[in-house]
PASEBA-1860 file (N, C-alpha, C; in nm, 3 decimals):
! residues 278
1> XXXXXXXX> 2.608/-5.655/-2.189/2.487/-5.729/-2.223/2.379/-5.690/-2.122 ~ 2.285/-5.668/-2.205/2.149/-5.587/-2.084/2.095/-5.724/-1.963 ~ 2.097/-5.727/-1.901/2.019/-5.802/-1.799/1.865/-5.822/-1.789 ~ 1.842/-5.975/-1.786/1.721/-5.979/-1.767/1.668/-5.940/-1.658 ~ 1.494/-5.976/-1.649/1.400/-5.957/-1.545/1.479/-6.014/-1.467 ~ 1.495/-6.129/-1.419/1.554/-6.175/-1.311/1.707/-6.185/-1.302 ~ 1.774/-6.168/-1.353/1.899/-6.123/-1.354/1.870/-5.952/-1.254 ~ 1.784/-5.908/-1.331/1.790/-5.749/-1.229/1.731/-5.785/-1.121
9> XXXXXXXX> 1.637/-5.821/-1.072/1.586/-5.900/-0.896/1.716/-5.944/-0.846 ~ 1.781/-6.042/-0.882/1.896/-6.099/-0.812/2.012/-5.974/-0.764 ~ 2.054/-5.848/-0.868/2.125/-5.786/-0.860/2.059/-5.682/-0.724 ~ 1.951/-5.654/-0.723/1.865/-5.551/-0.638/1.842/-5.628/-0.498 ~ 1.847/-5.792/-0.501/1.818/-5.860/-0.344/2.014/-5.861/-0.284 ~ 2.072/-5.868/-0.356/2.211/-5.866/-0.303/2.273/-5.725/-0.300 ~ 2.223/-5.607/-0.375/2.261/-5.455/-0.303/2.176/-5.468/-0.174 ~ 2.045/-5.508/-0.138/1.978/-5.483/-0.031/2.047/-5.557/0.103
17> XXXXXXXX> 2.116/-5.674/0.066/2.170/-5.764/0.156/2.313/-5.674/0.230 ~ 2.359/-5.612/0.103/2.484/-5.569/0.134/2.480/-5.415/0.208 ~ 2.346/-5.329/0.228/2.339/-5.274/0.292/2.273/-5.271/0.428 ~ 2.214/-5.400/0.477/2.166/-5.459/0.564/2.296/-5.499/0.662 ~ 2.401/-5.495/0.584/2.498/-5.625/0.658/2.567/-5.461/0.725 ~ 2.597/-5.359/0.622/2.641/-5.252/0.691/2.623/-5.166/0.763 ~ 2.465/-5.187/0.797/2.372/-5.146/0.888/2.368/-5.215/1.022 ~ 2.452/-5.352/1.067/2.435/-5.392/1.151/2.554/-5.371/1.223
25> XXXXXXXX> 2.656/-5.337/1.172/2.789/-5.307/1.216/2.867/-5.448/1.260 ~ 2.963/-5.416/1.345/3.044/-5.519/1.350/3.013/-5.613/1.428 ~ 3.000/-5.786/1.447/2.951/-5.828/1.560/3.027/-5.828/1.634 ~ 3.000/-5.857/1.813/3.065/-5.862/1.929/3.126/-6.048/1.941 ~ 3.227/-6.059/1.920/3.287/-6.173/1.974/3.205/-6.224/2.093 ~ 3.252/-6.343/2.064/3.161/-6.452/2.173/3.231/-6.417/2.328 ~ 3.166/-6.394/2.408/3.187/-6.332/2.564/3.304/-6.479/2.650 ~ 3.279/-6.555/2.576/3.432/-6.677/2.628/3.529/-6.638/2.553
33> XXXXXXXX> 3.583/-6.529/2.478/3.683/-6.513/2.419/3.752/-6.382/2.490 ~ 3.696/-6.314/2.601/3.737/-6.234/2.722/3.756/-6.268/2.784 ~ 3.898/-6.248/2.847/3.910/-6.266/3.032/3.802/-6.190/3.138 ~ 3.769/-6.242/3.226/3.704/-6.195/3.336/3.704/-6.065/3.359 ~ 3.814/-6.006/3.340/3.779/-5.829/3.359/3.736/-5.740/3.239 ~ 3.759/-5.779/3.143/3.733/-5.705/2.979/3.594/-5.759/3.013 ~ 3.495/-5.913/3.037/3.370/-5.844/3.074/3.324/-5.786/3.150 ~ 3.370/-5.776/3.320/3.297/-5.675/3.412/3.364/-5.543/3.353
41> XXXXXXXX> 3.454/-5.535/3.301/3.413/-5.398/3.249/3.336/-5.364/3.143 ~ 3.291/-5.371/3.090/3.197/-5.398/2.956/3.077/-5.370/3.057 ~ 3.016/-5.443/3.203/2.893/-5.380/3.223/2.894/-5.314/3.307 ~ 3.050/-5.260/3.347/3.073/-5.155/3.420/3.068/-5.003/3.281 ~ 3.111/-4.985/3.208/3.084/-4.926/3.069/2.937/-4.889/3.063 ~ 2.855/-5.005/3.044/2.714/-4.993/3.018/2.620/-4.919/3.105 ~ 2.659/-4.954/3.266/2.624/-4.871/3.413/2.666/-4.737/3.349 ~ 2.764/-4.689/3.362/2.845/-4.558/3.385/2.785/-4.507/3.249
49> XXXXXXXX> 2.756/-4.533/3.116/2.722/-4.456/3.014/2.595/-4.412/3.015 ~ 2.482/-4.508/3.109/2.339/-4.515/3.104/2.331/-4.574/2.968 ~ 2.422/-4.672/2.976/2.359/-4.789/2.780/2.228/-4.886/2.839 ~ 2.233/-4.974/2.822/2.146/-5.101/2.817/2.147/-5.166/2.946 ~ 2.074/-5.167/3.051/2.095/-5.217/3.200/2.061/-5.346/3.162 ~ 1.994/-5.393/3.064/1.984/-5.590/3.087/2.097/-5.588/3.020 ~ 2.168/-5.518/2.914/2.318/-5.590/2.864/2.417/-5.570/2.974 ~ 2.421/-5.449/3.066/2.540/-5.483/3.191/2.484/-5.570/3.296
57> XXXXXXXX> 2.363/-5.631/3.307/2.342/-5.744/3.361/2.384/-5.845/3.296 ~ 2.335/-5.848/3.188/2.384/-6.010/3.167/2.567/-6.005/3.114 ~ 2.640/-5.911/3.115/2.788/-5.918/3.108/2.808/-5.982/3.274 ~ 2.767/-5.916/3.362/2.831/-5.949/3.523/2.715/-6.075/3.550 ~ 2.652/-6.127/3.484/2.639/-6.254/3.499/2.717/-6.349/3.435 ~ 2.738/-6.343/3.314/2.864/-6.416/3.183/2.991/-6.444/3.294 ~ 2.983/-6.316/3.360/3.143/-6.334/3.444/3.149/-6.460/3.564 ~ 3.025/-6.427/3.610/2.984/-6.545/3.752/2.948/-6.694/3.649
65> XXXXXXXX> 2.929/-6.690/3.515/2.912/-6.834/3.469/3.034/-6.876/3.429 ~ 3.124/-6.789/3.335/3.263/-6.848/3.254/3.390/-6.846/3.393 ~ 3.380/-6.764/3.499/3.466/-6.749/3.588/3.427/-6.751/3.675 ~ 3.389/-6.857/3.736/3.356/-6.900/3.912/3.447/-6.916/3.967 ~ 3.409/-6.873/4.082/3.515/-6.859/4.198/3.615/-6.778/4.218 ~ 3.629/-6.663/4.096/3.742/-6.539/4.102/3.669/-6.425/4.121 ~ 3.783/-6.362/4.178/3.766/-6.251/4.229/3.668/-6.140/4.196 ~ 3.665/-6.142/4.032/3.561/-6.078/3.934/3.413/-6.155/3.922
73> XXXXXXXX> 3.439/-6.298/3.968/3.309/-6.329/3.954/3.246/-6.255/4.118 ~ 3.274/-6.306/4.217/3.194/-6.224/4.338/3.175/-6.044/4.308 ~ 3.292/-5.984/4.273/3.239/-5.833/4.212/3.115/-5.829/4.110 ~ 3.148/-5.935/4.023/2.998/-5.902/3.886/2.906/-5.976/3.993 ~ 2.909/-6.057/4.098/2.746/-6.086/4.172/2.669/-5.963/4.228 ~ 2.786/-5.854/4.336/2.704/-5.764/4.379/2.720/-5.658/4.277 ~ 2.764/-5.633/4.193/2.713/-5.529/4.066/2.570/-5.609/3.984 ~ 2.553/-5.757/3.989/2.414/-5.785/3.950/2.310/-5.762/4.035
81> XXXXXXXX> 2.335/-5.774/4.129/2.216/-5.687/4.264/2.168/-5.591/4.235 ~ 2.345/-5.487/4.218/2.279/-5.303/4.175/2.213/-5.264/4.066 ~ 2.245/-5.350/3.958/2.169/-5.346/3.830/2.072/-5.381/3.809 ~ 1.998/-5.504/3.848/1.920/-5.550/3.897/1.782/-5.472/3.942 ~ 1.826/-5.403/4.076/1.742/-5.364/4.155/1.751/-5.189/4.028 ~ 1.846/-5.104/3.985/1.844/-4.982/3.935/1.748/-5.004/3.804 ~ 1.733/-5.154/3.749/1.636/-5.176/3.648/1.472/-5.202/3.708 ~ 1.494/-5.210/3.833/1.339/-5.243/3.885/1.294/-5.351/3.910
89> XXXXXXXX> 1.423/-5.484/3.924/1.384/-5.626/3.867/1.393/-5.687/4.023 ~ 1.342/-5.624/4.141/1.316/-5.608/4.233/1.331/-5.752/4.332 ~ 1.274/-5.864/4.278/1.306/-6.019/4.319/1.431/-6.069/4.248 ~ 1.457/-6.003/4.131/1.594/-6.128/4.138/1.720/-6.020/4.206 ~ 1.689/-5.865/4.204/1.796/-5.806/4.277/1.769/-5.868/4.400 ~ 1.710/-5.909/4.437/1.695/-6.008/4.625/1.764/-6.106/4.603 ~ 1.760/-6.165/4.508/1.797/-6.357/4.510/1.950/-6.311/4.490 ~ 2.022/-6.229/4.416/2.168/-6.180/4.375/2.171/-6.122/4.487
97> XXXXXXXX> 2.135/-6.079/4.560/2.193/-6.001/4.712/2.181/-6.113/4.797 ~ 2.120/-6.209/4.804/2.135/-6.334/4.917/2.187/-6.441/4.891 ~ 2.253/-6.447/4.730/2.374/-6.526/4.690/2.487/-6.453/4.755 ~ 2.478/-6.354/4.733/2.622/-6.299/4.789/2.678/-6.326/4.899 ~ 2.511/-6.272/5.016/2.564/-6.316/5.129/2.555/-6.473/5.173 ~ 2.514/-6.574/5.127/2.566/-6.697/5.142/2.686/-6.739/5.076 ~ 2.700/-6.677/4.975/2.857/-6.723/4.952/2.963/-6.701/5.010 ~ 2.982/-6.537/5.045/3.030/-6.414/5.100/2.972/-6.390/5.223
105> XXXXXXXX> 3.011/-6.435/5.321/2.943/-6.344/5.450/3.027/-6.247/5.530 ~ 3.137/-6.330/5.480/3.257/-6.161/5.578/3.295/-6.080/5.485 ~ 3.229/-6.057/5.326/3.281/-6.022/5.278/3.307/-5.863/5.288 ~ 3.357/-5.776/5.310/3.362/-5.631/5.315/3.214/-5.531/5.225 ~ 3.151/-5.613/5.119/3.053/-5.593/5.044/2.930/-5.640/5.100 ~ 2.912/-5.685/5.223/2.786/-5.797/5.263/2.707/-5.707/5.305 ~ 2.732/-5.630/5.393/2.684/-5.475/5.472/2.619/-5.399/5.347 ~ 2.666/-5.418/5.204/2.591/-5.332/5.063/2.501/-5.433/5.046
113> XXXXXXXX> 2.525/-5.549/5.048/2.440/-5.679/4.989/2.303/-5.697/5.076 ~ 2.332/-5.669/5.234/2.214/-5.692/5.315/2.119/-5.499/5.272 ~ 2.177/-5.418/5.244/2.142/-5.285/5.213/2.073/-5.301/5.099 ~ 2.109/-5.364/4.986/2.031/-5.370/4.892/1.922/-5.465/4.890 ~ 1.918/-5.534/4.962/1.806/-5.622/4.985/1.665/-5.572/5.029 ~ 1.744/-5.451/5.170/1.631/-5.351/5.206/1.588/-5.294/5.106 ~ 1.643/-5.211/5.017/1.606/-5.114/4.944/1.533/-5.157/4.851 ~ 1.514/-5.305/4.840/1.467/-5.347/4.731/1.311/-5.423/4.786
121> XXXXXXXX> 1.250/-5.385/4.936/1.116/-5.436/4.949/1.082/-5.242/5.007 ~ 1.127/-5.167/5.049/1.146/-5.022/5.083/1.116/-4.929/4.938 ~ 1.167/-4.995/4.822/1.151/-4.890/4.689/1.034/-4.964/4.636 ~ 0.964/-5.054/4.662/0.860/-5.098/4.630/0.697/-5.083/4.721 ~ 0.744/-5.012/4.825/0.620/-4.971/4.975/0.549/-4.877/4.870 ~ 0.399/-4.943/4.859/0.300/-4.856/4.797/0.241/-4.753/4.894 ~ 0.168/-4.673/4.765/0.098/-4.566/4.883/0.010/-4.623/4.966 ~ -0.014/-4.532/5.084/-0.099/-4.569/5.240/-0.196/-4.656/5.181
129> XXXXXXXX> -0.250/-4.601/5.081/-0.441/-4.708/5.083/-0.380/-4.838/5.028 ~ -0.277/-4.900/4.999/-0.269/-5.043/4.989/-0.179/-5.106/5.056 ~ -0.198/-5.275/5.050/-0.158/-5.379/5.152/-0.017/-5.325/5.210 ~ -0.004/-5.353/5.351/0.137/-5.293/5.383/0.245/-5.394/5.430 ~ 0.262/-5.530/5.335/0.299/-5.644/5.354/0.464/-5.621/5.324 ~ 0.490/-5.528/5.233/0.607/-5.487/5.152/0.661/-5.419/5.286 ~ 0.591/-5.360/5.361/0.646/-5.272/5.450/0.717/-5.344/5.572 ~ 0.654/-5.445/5.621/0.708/-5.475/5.740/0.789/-5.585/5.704
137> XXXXXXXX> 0.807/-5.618/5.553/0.947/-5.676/5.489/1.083/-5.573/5.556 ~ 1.037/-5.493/5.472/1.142/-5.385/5.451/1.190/-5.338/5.619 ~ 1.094/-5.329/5.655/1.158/-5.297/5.827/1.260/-5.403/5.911 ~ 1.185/-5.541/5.847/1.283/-5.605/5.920/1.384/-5.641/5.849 ~ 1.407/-5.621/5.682/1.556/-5.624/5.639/1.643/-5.450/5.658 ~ 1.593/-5.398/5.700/1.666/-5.252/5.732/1.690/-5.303/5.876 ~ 1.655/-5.362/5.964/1.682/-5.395/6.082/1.767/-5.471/6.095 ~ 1.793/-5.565/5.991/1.911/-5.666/5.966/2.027/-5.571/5.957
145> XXXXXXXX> 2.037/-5.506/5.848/2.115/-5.350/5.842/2.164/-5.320/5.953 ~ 2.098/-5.250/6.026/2.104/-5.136/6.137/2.183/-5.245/6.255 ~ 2.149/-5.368/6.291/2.148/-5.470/6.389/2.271/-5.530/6.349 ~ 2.341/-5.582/6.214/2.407/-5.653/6.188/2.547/-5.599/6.154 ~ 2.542/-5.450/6.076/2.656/-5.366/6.054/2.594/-5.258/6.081 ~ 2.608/-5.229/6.247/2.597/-5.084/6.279/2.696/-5.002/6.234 ~ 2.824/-5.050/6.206/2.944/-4.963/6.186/2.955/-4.937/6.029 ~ 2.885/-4.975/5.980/2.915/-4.944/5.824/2.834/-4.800/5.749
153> XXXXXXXX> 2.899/-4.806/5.676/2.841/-4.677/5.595/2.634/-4.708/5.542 ~ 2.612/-4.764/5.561/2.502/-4.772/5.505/2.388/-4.741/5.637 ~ 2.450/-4.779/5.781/2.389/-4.776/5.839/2.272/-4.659/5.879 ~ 2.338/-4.528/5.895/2.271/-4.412/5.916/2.155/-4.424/5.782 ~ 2.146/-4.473/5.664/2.107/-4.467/5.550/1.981/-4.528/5.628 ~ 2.014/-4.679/5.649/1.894/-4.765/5.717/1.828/-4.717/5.814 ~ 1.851/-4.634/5.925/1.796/-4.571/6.025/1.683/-4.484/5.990 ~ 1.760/-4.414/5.888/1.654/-4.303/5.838/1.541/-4.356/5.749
161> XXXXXXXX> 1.510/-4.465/5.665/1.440/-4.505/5.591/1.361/-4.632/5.714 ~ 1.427/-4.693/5.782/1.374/-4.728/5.870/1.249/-4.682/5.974 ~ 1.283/-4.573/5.987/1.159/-4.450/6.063/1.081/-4.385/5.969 ~ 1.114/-4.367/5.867/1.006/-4.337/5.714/0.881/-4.477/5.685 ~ 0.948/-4.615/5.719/0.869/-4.697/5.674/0.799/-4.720/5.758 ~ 0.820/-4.665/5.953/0.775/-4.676/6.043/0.652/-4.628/6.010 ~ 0.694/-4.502/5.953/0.553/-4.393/5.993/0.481/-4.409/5.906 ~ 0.494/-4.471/5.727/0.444/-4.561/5.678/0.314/-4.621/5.729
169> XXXXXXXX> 0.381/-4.719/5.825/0.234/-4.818/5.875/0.178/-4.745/5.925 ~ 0.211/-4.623/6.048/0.099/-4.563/6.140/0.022/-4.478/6.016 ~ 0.081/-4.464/5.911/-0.050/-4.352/5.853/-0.148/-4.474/5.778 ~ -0.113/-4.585/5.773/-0.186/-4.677/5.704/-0.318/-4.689/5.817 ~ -0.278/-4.718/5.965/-0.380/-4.735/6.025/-0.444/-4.581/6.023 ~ -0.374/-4.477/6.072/-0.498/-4.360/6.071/-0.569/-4.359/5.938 ~ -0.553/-4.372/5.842/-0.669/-4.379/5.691/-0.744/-4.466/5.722 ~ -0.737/-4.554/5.795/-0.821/-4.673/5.854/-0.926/-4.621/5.929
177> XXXXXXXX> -0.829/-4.595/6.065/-0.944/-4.503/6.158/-1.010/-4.361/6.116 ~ -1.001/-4.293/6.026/-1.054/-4.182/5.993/-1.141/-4.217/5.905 ~ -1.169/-4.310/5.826/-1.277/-4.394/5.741/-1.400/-4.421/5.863 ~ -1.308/-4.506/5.951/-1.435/-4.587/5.995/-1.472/-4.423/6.076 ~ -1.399/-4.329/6.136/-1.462/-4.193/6.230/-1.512/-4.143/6.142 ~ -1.535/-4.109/5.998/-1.623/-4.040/5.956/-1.765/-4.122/5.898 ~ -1.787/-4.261/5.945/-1.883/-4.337/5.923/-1.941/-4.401/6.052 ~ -1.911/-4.280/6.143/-1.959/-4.314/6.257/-1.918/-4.493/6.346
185> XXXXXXXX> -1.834/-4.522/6.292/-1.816/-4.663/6.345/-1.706/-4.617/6.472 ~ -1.723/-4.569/6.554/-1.644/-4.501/6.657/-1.523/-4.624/6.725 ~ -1.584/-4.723/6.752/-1.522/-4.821/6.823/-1.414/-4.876/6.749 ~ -1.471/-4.912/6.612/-1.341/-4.951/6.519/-1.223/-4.832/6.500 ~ -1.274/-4.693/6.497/-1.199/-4.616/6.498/-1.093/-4.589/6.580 ~ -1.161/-4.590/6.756/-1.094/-4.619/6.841/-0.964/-4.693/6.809 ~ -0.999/-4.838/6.802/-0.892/-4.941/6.782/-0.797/-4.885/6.698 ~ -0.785/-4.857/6.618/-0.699/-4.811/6.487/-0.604/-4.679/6.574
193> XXXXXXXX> -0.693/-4.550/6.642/-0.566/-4.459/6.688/-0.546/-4.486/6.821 ~ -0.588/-4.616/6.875/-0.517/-4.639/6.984/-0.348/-4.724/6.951 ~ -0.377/-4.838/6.840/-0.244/-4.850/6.790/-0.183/-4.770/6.769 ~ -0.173/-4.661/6.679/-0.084/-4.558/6.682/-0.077/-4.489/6.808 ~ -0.115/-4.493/6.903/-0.042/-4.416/7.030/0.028/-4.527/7.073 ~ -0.024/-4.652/7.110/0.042/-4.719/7.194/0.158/-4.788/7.100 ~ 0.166/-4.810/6.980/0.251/-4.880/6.890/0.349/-4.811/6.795 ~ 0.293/-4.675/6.767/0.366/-4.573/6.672/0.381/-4.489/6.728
201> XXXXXXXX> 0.418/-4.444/6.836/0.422/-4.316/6.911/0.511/-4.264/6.884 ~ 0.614/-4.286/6.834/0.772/-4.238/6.794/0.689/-4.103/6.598 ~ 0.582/-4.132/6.583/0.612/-4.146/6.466/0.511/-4.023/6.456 ~ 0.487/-3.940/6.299/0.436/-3.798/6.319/0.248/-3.793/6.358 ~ 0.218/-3.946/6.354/0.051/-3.929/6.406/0.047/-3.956/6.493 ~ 0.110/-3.935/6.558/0.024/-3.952/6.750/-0.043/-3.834/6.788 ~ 0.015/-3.713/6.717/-0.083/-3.589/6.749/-0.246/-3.622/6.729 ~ -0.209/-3.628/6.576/-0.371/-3.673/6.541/-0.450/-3.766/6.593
209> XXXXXXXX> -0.366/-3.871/6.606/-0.440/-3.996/6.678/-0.531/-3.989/6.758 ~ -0.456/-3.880/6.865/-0.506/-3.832/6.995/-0.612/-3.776/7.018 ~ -0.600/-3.651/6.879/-0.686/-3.573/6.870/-0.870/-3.663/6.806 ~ -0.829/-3.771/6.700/-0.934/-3.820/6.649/-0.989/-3.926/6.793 ~ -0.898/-3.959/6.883/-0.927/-4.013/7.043/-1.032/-3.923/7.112 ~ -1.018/-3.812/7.065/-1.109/-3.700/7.147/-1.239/-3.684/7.130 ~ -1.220/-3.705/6.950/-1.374/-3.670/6.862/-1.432/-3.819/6.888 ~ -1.382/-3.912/6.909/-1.449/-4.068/6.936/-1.524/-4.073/7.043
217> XXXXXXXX> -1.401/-4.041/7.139/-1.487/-4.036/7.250/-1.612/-4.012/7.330 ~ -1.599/-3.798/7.253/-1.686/-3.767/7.284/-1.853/-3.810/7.210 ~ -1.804/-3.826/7.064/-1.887/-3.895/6.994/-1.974/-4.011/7.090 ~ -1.936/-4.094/7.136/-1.959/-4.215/7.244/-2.020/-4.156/7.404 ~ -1.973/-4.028/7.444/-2.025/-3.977/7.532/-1.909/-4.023/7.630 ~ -1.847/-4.055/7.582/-1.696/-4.129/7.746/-1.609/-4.028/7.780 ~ -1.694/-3.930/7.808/-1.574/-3.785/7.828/-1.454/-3.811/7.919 ~ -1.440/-3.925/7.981/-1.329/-3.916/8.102/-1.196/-3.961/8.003
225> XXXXXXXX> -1.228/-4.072/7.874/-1.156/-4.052/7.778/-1.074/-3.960/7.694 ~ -1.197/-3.846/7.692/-1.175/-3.760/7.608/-1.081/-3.691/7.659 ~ -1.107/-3.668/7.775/-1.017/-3.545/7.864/-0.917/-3.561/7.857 ~ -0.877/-3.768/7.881/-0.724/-3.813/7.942/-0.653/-3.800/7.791 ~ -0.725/-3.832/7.647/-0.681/-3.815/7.552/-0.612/-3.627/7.511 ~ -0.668/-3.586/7.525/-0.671/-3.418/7.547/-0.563/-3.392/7.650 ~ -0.549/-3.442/7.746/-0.425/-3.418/7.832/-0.307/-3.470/7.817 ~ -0.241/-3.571/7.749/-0.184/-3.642/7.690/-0.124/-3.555/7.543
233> XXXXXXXX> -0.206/-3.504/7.477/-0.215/-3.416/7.384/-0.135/-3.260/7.435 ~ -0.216/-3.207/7.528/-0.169/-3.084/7.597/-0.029/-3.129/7.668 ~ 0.060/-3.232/7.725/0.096/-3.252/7.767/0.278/-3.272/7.650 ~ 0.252/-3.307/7.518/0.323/-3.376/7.428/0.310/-3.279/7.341 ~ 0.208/-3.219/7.310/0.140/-3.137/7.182/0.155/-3.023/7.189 ~ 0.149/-2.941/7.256/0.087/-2.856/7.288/0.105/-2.752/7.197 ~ 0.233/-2.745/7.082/0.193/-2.635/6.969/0.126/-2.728/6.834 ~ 0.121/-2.812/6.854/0.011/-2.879/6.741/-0.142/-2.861/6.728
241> XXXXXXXX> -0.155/-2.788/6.601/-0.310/-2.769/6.582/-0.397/-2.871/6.614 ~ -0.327/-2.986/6.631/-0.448/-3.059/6.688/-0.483/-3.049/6.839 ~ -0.373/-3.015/6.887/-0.392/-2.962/7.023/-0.513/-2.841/7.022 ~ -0.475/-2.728/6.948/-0.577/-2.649/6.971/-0.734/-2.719/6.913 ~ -0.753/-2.837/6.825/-0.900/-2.844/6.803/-0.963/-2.943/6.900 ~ -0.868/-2.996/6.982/-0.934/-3.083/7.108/-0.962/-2.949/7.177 ~ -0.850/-2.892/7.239/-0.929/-2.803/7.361/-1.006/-2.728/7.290 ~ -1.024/-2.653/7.179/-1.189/-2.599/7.140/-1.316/-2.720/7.156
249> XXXXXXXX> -1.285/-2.813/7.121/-1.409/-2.973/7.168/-1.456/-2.977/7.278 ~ -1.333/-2.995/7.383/-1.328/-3.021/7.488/-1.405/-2.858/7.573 ~ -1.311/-2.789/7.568/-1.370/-2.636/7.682/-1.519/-2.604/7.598 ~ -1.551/-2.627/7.478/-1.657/-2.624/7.421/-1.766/-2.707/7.490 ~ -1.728/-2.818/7.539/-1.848/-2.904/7.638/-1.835/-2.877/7.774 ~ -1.772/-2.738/7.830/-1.756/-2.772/7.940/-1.637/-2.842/8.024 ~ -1.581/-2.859/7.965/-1.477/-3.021/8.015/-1.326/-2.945/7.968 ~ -1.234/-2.992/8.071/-1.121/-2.967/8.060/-1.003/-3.107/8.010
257> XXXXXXXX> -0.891/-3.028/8.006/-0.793/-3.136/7.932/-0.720/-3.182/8.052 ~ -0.783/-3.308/8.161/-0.692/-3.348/8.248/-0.719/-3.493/8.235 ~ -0.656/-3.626/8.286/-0.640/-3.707/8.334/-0.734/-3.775/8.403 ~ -0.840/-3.882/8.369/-0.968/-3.888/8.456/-0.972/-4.036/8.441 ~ -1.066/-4.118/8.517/-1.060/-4.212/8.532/-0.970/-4.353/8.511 ~ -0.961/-4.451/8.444/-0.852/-4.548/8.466/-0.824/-4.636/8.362 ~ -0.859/-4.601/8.249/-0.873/-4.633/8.086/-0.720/-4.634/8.054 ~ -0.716/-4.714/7.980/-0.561/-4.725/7.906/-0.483/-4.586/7.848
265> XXXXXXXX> -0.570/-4.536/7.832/-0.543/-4.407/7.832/-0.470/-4.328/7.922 ~ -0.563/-4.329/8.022/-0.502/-4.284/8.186/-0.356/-4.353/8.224 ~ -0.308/-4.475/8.184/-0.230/-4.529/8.222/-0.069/-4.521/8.141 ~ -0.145/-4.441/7.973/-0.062/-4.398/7.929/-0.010/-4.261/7.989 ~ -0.087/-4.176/8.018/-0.070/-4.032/8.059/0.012/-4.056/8.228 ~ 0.021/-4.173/8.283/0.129/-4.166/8.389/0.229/-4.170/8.346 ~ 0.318/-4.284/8.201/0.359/-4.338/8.180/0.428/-4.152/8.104 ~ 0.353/-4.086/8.063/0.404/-3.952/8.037/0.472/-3.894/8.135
273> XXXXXX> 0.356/-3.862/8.259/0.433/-3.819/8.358/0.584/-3.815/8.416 ~ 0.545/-3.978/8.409/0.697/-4.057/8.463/0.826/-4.034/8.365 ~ 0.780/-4.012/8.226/0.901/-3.951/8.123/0.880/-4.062/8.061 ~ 0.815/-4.205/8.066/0.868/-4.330/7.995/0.787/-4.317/7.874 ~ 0.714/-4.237/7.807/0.618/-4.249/7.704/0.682/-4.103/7.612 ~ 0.716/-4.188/7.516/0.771/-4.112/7.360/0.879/-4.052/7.409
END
């Protein structure tokens, strides 16, 4: 018997249903119908395949809600840290790394937990021209690191990113002082590469510092500055091109690269002498 108008609609909305349903595939059982390890593995699966990083987050969270207090729940906390932070989700990988370690403090994992905490204000340090608030986070949780489990594997890790974020700030102030030195504001300039000598000296601008110490100076006319800056330079520097564009400044006015009057400067260049400086 032929089918009506709507007899054929009804037949055409239930083929569409029935290929909708086979398009969605099979569903996933409700995550309380797994023991604790069938889910951390599930977002151990998801990690290791590169699948869905919020679905292996929220599996090693499922584990810390349906199974507290086992063994798998503290493993799915610091695998929610790593996932966490490998998705970019930068504050709650912090809050999951400082659950850990308040729950966990001797735990053999705490030394990864205080590590990822660093890495997670350290992978967020913007470039030089903005605020460097992230930075001196990150120094003092890499210092927690370095200070708290010197003996662990992560440590050498922290050391080295530690002196990266160092040198970080000193180039933040030289963009500072090289603004205000090419706008003639000499004095502010000053201030800016005198921090980096006296505060960042460990770090790769003290050459320059020194050298933009020279062009200030003389700019200002305080050649006894200039010199002690220039000697200090010749003294530390001496195959650094900035070495050679002070003494062209300097023997260019006449004036040599020594040690002169009693400026903080001068007091650094004993402090050379003596070996105690850098």
């Amino acid at each position: 018997m032929p089918l009506g108008q709507s007899g054929a609609q009804a037949l055409m909305v239930a083929f569409l249903l029935g290929l909708s349903a086979c398009g969605t595939g099979p569903q996933e059982a409700p995550l309380e119908t797994f023991s604790a390890e069938e889910i951390f593995r599930k977002g151990e699966l998801e990690l290791e395949t590169g699948g869905r990083g919020n679905q292996a987050i929220r599996y090693f969270q499922e584990v810390e809600r349906l199974y507290p207090y086992t063994q798998f729940a503290k493993r799915a906390l610091i695998m929610q840290a790593f996932a966490l932070h490998q998705a970019q989700e930068y504050e709650q990988a912090r809050a999951a790394a400082q659950r850990f370690l308040d729950f966990y403090p001797g735990d053999e994992d705490a030394a990864y937990a205080q590590y990822l905490m660093a890495l997670s204000y350290y992978d967020q340090i913007d470039e030089v021209g903005r605020d460097q608030g992230l930075t001196f986070q990150a120094l003092q949780a890499l210092r927690e690191v370095i200070e708290r489990y010197p003996e662990s594997e992560y440590a050498d890790s922290a050391i080295l990113k530690f002196d990266l974020a160092f040198d970080h700030l000193a180039g933040k102030e030289m963009e500072i002082g090289r603004y205000y030195l090419k706008r003639g504001n000499y004095t502010a300039a000053i201030n800016r590469f005198r921090v980096v000598v006296q505060d960042f000296q460990t770090t790769t601008h003290t050459a320059e510092a020194l050298h933009r110490l020279v062009e200030a100076y003389l700019a200002l006319g305080l050649t006894d500055e200039a010199q002690t800056a220039g000697a200090i330079l010749g003294y530390n520097y001496q195959s650094s091109p900035f070495y050679d564009d002070s003494y062209r400044l300097l023997t260019g006015q006449g004036l040599s690269l020594e040690a002169r009057g009693d400026s903080w400067l001068a007091k650094v260049y004993r402090q050379v002498i003596k070996g105690e400086f850098l």
